[in-house]
DRENKOLLUM-559505 format. One line per field, with one value per residue: residue number from 1; x negated, y negated, z negated of N, C-alpha, C in turn. Coordinates in nm, 3 decimals, decimal comma. Atoms other than C-alpha are relative to their C-alpha. Layout:
BEGIN
num <- [NUM | ...]
npx <- [X | ...]
npy <- [Y | ...]
npz <- [Z | ...]
capx <- [X | ...]
capy <- [Y | ...]
capz <- [Z | ...]
cpx <- [X | ...]
cpy <- [Y | ...]
cpz <- [Z | ...]
REM end
This chain:
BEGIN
num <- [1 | 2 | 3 | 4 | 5 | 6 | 7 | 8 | 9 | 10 | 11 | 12 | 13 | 14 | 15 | 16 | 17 | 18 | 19 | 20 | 21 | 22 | 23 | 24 | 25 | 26 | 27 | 28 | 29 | 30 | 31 | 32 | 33 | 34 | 35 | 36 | 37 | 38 | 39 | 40 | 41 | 42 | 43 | 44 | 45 | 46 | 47 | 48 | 49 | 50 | 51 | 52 | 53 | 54 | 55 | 56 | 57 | 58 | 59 | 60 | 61 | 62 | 63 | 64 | 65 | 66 | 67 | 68 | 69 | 70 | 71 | 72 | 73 | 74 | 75 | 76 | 77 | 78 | 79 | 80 | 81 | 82 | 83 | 84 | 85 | 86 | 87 | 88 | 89 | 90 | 91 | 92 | 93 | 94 | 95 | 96 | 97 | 98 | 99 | 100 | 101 | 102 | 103 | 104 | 105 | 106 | 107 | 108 | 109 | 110 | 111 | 112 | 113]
npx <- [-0,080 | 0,099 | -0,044 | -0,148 | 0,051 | 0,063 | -0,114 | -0,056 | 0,081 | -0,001 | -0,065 | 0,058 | 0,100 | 0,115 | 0,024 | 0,040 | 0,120 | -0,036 | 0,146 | -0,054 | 0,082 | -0,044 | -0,021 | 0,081 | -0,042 | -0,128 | -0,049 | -0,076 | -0,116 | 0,043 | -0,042 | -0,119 | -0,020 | -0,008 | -0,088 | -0,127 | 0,017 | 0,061 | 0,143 | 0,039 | 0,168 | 0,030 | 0,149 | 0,015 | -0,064 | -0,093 | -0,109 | -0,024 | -0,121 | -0,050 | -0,110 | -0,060 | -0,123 | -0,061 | 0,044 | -0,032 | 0,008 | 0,099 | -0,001 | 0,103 | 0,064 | -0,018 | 0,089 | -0,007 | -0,148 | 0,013 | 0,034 | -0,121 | -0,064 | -0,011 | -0,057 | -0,135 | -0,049 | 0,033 | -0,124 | -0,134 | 0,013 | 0,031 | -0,076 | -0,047 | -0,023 | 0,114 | -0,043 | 0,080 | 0,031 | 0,079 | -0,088 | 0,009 | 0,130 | -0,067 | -0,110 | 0,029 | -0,059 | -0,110 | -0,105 | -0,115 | 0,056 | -0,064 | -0,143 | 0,005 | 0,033 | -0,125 | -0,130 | 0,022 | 0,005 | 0,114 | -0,066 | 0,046 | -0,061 | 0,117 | -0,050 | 0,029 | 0,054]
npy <- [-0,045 | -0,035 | 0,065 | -0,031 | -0,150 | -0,013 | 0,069 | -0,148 | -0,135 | 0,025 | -0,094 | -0,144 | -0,099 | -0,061 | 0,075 | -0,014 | 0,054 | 0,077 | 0,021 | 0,075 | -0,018 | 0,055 | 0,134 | 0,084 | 0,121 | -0,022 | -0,019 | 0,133 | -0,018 | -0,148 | 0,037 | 0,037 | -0,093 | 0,011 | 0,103 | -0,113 | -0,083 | -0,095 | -0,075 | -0,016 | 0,056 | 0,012 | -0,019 | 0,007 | 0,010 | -0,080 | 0,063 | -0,122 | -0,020 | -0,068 | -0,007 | 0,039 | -0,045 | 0,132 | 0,134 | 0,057 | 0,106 | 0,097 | 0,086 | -0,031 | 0,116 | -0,090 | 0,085 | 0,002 | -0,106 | -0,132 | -0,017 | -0,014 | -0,074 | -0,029 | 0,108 | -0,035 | -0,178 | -0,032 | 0,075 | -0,096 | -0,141 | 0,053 | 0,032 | 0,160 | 0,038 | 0,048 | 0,095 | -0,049 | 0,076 | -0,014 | -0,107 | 0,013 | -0,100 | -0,146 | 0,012 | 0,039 | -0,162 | -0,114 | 0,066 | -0,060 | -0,180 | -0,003 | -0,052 | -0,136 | -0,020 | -0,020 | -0,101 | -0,180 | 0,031 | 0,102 | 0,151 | 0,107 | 0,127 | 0,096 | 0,178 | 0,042 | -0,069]
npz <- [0,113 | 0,136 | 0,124 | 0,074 | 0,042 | 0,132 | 0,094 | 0,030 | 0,097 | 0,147 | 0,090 | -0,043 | 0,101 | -0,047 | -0,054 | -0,113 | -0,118 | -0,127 | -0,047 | -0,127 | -0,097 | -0,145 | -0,002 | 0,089 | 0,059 | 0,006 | 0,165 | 0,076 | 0,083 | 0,117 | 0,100 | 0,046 | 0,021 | 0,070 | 0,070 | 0,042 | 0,069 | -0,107 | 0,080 | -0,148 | -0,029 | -0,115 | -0,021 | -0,119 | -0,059 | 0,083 | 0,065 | 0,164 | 0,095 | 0,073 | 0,001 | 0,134 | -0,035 | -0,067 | -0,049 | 0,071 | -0,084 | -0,018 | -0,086 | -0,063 | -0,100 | -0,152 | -0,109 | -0,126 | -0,040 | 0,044 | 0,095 | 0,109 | -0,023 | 0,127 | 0,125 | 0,061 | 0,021 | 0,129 | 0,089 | 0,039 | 0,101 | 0,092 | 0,158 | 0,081 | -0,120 | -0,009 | -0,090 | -0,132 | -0,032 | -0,133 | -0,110 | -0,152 | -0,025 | -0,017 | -0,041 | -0,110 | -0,126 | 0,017 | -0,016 | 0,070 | 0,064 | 0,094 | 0,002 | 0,045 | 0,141 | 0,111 | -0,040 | 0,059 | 0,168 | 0,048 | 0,078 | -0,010 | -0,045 | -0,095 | 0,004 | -0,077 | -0,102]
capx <- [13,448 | 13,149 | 13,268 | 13,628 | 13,462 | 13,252 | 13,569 | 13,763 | 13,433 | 13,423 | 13,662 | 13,569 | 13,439 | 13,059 | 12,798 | 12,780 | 12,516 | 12,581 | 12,297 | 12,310 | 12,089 | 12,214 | 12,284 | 12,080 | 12,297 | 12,611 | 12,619 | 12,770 | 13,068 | 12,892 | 12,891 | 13,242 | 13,279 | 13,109 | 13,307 | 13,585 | 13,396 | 13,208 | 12,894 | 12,733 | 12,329 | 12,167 | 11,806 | 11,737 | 11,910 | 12,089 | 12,384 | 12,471 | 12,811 | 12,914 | 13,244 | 13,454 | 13,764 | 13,913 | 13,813 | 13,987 | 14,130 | 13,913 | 13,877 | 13,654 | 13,538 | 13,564 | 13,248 | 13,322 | 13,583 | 13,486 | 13,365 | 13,690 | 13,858 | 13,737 | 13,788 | 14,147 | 14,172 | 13,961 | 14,232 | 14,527 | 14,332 | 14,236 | 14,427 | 14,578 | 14,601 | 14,295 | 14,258 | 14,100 | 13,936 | 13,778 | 14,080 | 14,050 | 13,764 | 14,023 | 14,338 | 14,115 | 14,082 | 14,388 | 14,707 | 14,964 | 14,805 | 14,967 | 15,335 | 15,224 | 15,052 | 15,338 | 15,608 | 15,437 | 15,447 | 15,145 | 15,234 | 15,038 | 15,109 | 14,863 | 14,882 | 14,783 | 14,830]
capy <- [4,779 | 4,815 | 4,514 | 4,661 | 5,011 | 4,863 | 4,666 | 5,015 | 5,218 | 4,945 | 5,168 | 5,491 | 5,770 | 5,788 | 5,619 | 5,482 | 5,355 | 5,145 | 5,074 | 4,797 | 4,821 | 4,558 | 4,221 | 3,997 | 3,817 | 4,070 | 4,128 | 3,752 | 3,870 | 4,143 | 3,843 | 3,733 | 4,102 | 4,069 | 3,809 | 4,063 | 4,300 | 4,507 | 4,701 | 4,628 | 4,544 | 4,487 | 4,587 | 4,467 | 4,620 | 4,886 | 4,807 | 5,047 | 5,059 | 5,204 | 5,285 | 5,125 | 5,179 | 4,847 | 4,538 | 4,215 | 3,894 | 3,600 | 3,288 | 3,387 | 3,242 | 3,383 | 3,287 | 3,461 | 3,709 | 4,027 | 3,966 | 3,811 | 4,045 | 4,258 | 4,007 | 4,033 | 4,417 | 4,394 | 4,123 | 4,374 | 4,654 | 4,418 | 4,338 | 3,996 | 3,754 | 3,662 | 3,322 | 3,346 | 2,990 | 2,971 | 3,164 | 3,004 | 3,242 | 3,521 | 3,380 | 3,324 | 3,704 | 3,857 | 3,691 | 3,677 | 3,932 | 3,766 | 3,841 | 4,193 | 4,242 | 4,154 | 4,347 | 4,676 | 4,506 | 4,257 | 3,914 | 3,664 | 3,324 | 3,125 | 2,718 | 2,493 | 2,658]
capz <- [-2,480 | -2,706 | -2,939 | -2,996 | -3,022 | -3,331 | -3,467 | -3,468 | -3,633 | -3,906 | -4,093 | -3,959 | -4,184 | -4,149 | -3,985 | -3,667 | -3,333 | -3,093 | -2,835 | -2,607 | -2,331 | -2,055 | -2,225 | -2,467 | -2,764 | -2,743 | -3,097 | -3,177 | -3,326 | -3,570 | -3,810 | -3,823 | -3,891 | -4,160 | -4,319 | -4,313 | -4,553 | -4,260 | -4,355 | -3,997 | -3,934 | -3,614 | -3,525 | -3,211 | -2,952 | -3,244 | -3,398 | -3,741 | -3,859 | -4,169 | -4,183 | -4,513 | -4,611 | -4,551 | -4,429 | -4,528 | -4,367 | -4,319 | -4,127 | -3,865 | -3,516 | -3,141 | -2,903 | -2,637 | -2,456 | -2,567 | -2,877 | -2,992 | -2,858 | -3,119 | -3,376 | -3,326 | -3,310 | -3,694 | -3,783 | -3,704 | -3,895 | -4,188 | -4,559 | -4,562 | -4,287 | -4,075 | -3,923 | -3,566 | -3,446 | -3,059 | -2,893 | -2,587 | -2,505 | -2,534 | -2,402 | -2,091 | -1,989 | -2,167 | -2,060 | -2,304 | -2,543 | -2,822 | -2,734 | -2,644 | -2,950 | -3,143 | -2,906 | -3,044 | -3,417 | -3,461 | -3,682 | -3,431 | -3,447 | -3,210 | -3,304 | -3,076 | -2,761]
cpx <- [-0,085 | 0,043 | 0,104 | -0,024 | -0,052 | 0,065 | 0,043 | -0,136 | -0,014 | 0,080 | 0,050 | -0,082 | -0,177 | -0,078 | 0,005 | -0,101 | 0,050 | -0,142 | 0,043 | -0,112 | -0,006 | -0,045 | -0,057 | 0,154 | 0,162 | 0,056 | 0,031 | 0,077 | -0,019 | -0,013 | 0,110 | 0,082 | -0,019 | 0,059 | 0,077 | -0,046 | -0,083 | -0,112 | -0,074 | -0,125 | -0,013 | -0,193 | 0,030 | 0,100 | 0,106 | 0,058 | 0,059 | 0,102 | 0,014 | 0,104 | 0,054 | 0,109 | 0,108 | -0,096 | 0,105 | 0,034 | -0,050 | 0,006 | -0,129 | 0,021 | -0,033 | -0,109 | 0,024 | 0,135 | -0,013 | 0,011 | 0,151 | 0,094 | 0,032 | 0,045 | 0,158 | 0,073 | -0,051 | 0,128 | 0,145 | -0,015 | -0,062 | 0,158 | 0,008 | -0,015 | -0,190 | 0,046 | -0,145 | -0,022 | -0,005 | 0,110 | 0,038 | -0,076 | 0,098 | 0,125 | -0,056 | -0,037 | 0,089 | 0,102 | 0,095 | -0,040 | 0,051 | 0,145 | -0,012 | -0,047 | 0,116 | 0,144 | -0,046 | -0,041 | -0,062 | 0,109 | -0,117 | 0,062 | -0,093 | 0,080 | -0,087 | -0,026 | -0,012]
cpy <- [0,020 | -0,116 | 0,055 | 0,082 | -0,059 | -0,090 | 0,134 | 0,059 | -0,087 | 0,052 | 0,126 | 0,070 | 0,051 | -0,122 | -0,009 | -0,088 | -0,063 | -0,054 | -0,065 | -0,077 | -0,113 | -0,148 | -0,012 | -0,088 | 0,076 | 0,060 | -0,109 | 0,038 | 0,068 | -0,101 | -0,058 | 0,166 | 0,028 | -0,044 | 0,064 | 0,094 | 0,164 | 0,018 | 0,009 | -0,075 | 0,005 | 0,034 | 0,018 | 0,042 | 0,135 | -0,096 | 0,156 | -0,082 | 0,051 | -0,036 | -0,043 | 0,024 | -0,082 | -0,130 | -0,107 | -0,178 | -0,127 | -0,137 | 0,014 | -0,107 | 0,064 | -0,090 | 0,073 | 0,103 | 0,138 | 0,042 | -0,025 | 0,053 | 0,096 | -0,054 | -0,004 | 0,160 | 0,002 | -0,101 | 0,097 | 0,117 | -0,090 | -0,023 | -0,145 | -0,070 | -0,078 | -0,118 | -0,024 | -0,193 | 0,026 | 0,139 | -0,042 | 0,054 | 0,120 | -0,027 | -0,021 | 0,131 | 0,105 | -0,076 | 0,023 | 0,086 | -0,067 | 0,061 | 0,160 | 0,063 | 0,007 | 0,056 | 0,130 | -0,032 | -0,105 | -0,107 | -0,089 | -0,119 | -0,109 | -0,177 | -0,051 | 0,011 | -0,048]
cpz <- [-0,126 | -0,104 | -0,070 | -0,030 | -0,144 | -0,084 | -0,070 | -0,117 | -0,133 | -0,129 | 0,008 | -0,081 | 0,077 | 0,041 | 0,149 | 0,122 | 0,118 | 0,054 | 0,089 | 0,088 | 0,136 | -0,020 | -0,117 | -0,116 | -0,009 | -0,103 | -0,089 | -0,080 | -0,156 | -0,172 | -0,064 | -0,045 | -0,115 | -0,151 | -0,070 | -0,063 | 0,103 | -0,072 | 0,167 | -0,030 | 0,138 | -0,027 | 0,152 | 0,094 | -0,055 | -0,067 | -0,098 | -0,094 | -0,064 | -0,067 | -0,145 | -0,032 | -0,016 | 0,043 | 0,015 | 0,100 | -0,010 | 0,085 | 0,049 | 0,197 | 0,151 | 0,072 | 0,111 | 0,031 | -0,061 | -0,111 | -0,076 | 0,025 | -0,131 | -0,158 | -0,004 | -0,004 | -0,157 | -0,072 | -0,038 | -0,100 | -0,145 | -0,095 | -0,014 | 0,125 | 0,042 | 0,109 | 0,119 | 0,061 | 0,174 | 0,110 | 0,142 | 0,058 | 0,018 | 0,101 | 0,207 | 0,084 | -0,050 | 0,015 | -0,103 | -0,130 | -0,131 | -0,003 | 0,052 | -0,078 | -0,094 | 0,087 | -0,036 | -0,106 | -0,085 | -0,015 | 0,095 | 0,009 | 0,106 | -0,053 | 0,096 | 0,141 | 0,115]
REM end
C-alpha cells in the first residue's frame, strides 16, 4: 500500500517519509506523480512528500500493479482529467475496479479494453 499511501499524502498538509526497506526500483511511479504537480524526491531508499494543495490531470503511465494503482487514486484526487496509459498492469490484480470506482462516483472510461 505504500504507493497509494504516497498518492493520498501528495495533498496532505505537511511533510511526509516513506522508507522502503524490502524492494529495489518501487518508487517507479513517483515520477508520473510528478507530472501531476507532486512535490515528491527520492533519496535512495527515502521517499519525501510534500503535501500541495492540488495536483492536476496529466497523461501519465502505469509500470506495474501497485504503482498504478496509485496513479489512479492521484487521478481521482487530481483537477481535470488524467489519462492513464499501461493499465493492463492494473486490470491484472484489481478486477473490475473501473465499474466499482465509478459505482461510488469516479468518471472512468477505460478504451481499449
Amino acid at each position: 500500500m505504500q504507493s497509494v499511501f504516497a498518492s493520498i499524502l501528495t495533498t496532505a498538509k505537511g511533510t511526509s517519509i516513506i522508507i522502503e526497506n524490502i524492494f529495489e526500483n518501487r518508487y517507479r511511479y513517483v515520477n508520473e506523480l510528478r507530472k501531476m504537480g507532486a512535490k515528491i524526491t527520492v533519496e535512495g531508499k527515502i521517499c519525501i512528500v510534500k503535501g500541495t494543495r492540488k495536483i492536476y490531470g496529466a497523461k501519465i503511465n502505469a509500470e506495474d500493479l501497485r504503482g498504478g494503482a496509485s496513479l489512479v487514486i492521484a487521478g481521482l484526487n487530481a483537477k481535470g482529467i488524467t489519462e492513464l496509459t499501461g493499465v493492463e498492469y492494473i486490470l491484472r490484480g484489481y478486477e473490475n475496479l473501473d465499474k466499482k470506482l465509478n459505482s461510488l462516483g469516479a468518471n472512468i472510461v477505460l478504451s481499449n479494453k
